[in-house]
C-alpha positions in Angstrom: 0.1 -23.5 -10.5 2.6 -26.4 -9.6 3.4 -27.3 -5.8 5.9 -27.2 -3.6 7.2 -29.2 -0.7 6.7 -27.3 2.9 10.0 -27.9 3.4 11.5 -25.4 0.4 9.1 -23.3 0.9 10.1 -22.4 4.6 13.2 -22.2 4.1 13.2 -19.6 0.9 11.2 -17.7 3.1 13.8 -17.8 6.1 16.7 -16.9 3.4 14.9 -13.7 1.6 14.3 -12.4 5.2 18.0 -12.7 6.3 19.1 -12.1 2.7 17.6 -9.4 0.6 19.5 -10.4 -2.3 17.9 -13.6 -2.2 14.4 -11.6 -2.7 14.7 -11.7 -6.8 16.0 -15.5 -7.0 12.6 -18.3 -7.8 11.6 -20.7 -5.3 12.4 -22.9 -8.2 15.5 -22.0 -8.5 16.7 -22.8 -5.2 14.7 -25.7 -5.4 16.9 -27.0 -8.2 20.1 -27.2 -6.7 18.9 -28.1 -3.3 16.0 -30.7 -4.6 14.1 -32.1 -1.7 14.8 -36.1 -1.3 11.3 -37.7 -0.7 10.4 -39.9 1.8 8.3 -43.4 2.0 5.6 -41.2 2.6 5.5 -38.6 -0.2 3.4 -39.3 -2.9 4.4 -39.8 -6.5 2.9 -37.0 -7.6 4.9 -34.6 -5.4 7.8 -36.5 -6.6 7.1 -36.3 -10.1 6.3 -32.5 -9.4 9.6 -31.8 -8.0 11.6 -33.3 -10.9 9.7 -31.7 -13.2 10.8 -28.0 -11.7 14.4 -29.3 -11.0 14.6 -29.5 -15.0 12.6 -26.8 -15.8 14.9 -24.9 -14.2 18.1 -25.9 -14.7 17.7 -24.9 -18.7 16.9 -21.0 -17.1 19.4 -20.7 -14.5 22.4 -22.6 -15.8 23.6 -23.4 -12.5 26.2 -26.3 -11.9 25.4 -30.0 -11.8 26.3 -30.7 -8.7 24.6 -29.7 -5.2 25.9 -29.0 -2.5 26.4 -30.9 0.7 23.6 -31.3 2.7 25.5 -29.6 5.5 25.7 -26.5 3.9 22.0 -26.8 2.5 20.9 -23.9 4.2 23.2 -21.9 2.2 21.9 -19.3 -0.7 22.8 -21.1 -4.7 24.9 -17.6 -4.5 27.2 -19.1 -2.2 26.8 -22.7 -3.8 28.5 -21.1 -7.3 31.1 -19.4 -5.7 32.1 -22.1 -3.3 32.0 -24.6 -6.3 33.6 -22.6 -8.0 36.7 -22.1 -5.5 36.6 -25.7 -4.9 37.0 -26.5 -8.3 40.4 -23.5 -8.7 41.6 -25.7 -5.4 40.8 -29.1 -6.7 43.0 -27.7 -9.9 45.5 -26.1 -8.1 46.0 -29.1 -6.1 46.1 -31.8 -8.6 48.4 -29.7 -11.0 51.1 -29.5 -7.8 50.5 -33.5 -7.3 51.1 -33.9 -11.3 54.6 -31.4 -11.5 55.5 -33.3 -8.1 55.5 -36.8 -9.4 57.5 -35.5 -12.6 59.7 -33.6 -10.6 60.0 -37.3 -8.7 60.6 -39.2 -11.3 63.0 -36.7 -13.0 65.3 -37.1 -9.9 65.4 -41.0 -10.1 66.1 -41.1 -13.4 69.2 -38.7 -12.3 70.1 -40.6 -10.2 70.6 -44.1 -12.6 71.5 -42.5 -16.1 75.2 -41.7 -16.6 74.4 -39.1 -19.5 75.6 -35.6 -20.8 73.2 -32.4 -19.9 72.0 -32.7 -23.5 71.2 -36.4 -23.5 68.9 -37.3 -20.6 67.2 -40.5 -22.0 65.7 -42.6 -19.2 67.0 -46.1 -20.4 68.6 -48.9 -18.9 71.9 -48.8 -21.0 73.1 -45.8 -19.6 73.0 -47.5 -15.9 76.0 -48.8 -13.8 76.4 -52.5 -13.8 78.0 -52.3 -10.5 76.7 -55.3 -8.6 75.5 -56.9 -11.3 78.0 -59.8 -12.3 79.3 -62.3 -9.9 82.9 -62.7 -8.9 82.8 -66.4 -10.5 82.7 -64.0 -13.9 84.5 -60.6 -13.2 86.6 -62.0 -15.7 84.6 -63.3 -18.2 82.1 -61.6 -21.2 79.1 -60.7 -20.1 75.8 -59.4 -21.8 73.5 -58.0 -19.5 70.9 -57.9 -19.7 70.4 -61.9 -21.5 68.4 -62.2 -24.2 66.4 -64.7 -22.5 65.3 -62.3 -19.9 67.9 -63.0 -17.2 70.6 -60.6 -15.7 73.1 -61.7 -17.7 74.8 -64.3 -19.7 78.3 -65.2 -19.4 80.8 -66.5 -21.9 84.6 -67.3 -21.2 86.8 -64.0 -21.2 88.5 -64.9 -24.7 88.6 -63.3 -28.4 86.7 -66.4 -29.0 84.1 -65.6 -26.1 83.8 -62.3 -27.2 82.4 -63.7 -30.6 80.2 -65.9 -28.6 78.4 -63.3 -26.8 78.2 -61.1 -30.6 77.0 -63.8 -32.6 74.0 -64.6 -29.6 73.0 -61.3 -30.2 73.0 -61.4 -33.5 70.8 -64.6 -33.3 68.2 -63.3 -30.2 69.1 -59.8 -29.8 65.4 -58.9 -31.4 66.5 -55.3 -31.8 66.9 -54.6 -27.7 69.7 -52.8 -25.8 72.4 -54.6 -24.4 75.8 -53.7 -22.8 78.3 -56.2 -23.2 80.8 -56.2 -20.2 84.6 -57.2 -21.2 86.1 -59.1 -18.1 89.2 -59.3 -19.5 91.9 -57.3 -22.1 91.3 -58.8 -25.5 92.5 -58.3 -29.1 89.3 -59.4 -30.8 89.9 -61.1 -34.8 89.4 -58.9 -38.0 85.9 -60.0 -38.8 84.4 -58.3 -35.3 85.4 -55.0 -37.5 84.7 -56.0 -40.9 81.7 -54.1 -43.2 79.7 -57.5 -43.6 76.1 -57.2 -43.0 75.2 -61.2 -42.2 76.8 -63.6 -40.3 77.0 -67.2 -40.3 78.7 -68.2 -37.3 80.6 -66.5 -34.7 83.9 -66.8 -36.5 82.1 -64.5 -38.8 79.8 -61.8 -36.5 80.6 -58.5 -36.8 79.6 -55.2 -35.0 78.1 -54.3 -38.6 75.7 -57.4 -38.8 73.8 -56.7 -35.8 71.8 -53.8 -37.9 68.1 -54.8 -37.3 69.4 -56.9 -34.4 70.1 -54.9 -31.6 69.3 -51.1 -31.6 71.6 -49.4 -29.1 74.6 -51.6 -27.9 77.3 -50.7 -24.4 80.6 -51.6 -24.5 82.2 -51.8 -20.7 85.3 -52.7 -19.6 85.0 -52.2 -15.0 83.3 -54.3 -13.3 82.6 -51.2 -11.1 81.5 -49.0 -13.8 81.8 -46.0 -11.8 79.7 -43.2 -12.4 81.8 -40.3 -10.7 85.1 -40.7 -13.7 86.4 -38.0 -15.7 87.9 -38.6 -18.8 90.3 -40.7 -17.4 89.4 -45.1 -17.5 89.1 -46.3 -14.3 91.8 -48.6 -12.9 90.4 -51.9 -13.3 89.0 -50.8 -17.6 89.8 -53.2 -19.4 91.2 -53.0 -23.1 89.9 -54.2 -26.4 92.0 -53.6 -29.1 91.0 -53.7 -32.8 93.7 -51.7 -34.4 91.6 -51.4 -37.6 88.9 -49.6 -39.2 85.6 -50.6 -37.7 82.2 -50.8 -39.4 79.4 -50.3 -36.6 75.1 -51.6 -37.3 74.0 -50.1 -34.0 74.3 -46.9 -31.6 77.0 -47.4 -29.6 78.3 -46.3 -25.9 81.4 -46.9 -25.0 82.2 -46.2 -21.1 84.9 -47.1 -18.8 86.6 -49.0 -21.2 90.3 -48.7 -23.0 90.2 -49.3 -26.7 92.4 -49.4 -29.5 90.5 -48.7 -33.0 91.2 -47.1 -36.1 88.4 -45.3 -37.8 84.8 -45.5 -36.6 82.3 -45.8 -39.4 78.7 -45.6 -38.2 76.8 -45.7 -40.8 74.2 -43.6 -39.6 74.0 -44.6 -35.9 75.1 -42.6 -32.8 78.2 -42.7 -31.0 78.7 -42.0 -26.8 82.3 -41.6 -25.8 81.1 -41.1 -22.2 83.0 -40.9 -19.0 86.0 -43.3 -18.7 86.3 -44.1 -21.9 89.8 -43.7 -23.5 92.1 -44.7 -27.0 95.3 -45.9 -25.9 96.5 -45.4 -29.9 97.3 -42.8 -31.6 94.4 -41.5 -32.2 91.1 -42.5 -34.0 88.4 -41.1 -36.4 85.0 -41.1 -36.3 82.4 -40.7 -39.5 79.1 -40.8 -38.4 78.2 -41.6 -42.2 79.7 -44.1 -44.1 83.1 -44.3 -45.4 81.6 -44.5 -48.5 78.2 -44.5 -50.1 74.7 -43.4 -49.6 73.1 -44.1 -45.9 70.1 -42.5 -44.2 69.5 -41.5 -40.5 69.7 -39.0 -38.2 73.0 -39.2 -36.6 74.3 -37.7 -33.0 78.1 -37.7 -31.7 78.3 -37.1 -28.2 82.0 -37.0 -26.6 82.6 -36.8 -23.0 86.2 -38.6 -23.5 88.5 -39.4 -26.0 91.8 -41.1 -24.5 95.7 -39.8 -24.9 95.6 -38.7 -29.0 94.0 -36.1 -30.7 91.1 -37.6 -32.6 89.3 -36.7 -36.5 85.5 -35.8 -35.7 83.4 -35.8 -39.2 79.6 -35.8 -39.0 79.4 -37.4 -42.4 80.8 -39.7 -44.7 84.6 -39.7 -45.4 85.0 -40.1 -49.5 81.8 -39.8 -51.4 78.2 -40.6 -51.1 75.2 -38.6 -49.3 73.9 -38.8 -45.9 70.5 -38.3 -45.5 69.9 -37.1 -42.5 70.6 -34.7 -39.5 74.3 -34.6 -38.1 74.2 -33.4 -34.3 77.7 -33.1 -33.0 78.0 -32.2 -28.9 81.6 -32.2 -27.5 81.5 -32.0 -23.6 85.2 -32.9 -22.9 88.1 -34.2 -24.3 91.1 -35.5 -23.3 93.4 -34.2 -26.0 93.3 -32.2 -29.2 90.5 -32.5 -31.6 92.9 -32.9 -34.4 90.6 -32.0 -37.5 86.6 -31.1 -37.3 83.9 -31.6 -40.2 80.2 -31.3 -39.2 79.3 -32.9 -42.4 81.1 -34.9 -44.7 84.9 -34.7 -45.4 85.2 -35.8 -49.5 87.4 -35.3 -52.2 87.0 -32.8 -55.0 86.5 -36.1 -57.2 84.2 -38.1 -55.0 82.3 -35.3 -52.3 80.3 -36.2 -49.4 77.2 -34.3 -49.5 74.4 -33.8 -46.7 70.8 -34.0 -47.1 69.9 -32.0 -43.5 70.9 -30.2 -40.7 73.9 -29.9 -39.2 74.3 -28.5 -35.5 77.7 -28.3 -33.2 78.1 -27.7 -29.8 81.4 -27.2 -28.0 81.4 -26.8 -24.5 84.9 -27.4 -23.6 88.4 -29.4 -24.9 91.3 -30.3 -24.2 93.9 -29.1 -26.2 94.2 -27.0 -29.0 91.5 -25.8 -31.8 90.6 -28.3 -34.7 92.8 -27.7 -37.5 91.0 -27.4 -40.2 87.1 -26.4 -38.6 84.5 -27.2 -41.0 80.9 -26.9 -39.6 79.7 -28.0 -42.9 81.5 -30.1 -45.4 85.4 -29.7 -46.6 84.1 -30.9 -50.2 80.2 -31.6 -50.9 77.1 -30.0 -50.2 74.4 -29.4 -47.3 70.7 -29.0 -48.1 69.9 -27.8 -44.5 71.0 -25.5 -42.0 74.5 -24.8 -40.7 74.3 -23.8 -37.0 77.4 -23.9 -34.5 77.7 -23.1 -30.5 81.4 -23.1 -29.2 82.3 -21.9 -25.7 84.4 -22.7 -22.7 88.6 -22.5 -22.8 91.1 -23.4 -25.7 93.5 -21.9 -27.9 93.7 -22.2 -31.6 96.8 -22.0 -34.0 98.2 -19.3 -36.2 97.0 -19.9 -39.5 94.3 -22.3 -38.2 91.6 -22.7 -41.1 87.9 -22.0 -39.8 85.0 -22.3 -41.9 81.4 -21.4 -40.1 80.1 -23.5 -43.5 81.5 -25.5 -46.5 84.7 -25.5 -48.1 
């Protein structure tokens, strides 16, 4: 018959007589969650003994790895399982409230920093006010924040020519980054800012289309205040650029606080932000988030918070022919005019369609205005391999004889 130390064995005999329960539990059981610790003067046999029972043990009773304190030693391994047990629920318990606080933290700061619609909450830099940012020295000069080199920001004079400059270094170190670009100054920027080239040379010859591959999301400001509390009305110190053409866009863009003066936007497969402030002093523009024409692939997503004083064209897709692969995601906040025409997916001709290869969601939440005139949640000529779905809501009015189709033509 194996040994025990004195020790164990007195106190399993204290236990059983304050504790009949404890009557039917082995000496050895207790003695393996409560193992004696020997001293300089126990021998190695006793030692050897008492490790010997600890494992024996363990393999009958199952009971958890860890013992208890040494203050609570004189407790029954009963009460060790349950209190382990409840201190392991609390431990839980405590650690999954320190977890959902620190997301519930960090959810808030990014609220505070990101100027985004409800639907967009994307924790990056762009979306930021550059309030504070620049100098005074160059409130009126081009700015990229931040530098490529790692900086704040560079500045380059607030000129056509400047704002070239400041395209063409991206296009040379932009290593696929996000950058706002801050215009200082109203400017009417050359043709070949707009044009559908996809290299450049030069800065004579950078375009918003040759930065594909060279910067991935790209902010166009125009306040040196960048306010975040706007409406859809530009703040009184925007700034205009004007580029009374069509405009062939390599990146996702965000324009905010900013005037503008384009034609059609063709974004080949990026996404577009009109967010707060931002505002067309024409007469109107159109955005394709495909191609004008051709085949592109992406996933692409218009999000309009503004527009400016003229109804714009909203199509998901390409404009005359070609196929975007891809899934269209179309969210209008706010406007501040008519939507004057809506296609979820491509517009096309009966000749040269527009097809989509994807899903196509819309979401209205409010406008300005009247209805779109036509509504097409799917394509006016082509065809959509995916899903149709649309969500419209809030106030408007619509036209006798408006045309609304749920699908395609």
């Amino acid at each position: 018959m194996k040994s025990f130390p004195k020790r164990l064995l007195s106190i399993w005999i204290i236990l059983s007589f304050l504790s009949p329960n404890l009557s039917g539990l082995k000496l050895s059981s207790f003695a393996a969650t409560t193992p004696e610790v020997p001293t300089e003067n126990s021998s190695s046999k006793e030692i050897e003994t008492t490790q010997e029972i600890t494992q024996e043990n363990t393999e009958q009773t199952q009971l958890p790895s860890h013992s208890p304190p040494e203050s609570q030693s004189n407790e029954s391994s009963t009460s060790t399982m349950e209190n382990s047990r409840e201190s392991s629920a609390v431990e839980s318990n405590i650690n999954q409230e320190s977890t959902a606080k620190e997301n519930t933290e960090q959810t808030e700061t990014e609220g505070e920093t990101q100027i985004l619609p409800p639907s967009e909450q994307k924790p990056r830099q762009i979306y930021a006010s550059i309030s504070g940012m620049i100098n005074t020295a160059d409130a009126k000069n081009i700015c990229i924040l931040p530098a490529t080199d790692g900086s704040i920001y560079q500045s380059f004079p607030g000129t056509a020519a400047g704002f070239q400059s400041a395209l063409f270094e991206l296009y040379q170190n932009g290593a696929g980054g996000d950058y706002t670009i801050y215009i200082g100054t109203s400017i009417t920027a050359p043709a070949a800012v707009a044009a559908d080239t996809a290299t450049a040379t030069s800065a004579s010859d950078v375009s918003f289309r040759s930065l594909t591959g060279k910067v991935n999301e790209l902010a166009l400001v125009g306040s040196i205040t960048d306010p975040t509390t706007t409406t859809n009305a530009a703040p009184t110190d925007a700034t205009t650029l004007t580029l009374n053409t069509s405009i062939y866009f390599g990146t996702h863009l965000t324009m905010r606080n900013i005037k503008y003066n384009f034609s059609n936007f063709y974004m080949n497969a990026h996404n577009l932000f009109l967010a707060h402030g931002s505002s067309d002093t024409a007469t109107g523009a159109s955005i394709y988030g495909g191609a004008r024409i051709g085949d592109v692939t992406g996933d692409v997503s218009i999000t309009i918070e503004s527009t400016g004083t003229a109804a714009f064209l909203i199509c998901g897709g390409n404009q005359s022919g070609g196929t975007l692969t891809g899934n269209i995601n179309v969210t209008i906040h706010n406007t501040s005019n008519a939507i004057s025409a809506f296609y979820g997916g491509g517009r096309g001709t009966a000749s040269a369609p527009s097809h989509v290869k994807g899903n196509i969601t819309t979401t209205i939440n409010q406008m300005s205005g009247q209805f779109p005139n036509p509504f097409y949640g799917g394509c006016e000529y082509g065809n959509i391999s995916g899903s149709i779905t649309n969500h419209i809501s809030g106030p408007g009015k619509s036209l006798s004889g408006a045309y609304f189709y749920g699908g395609s033509r």
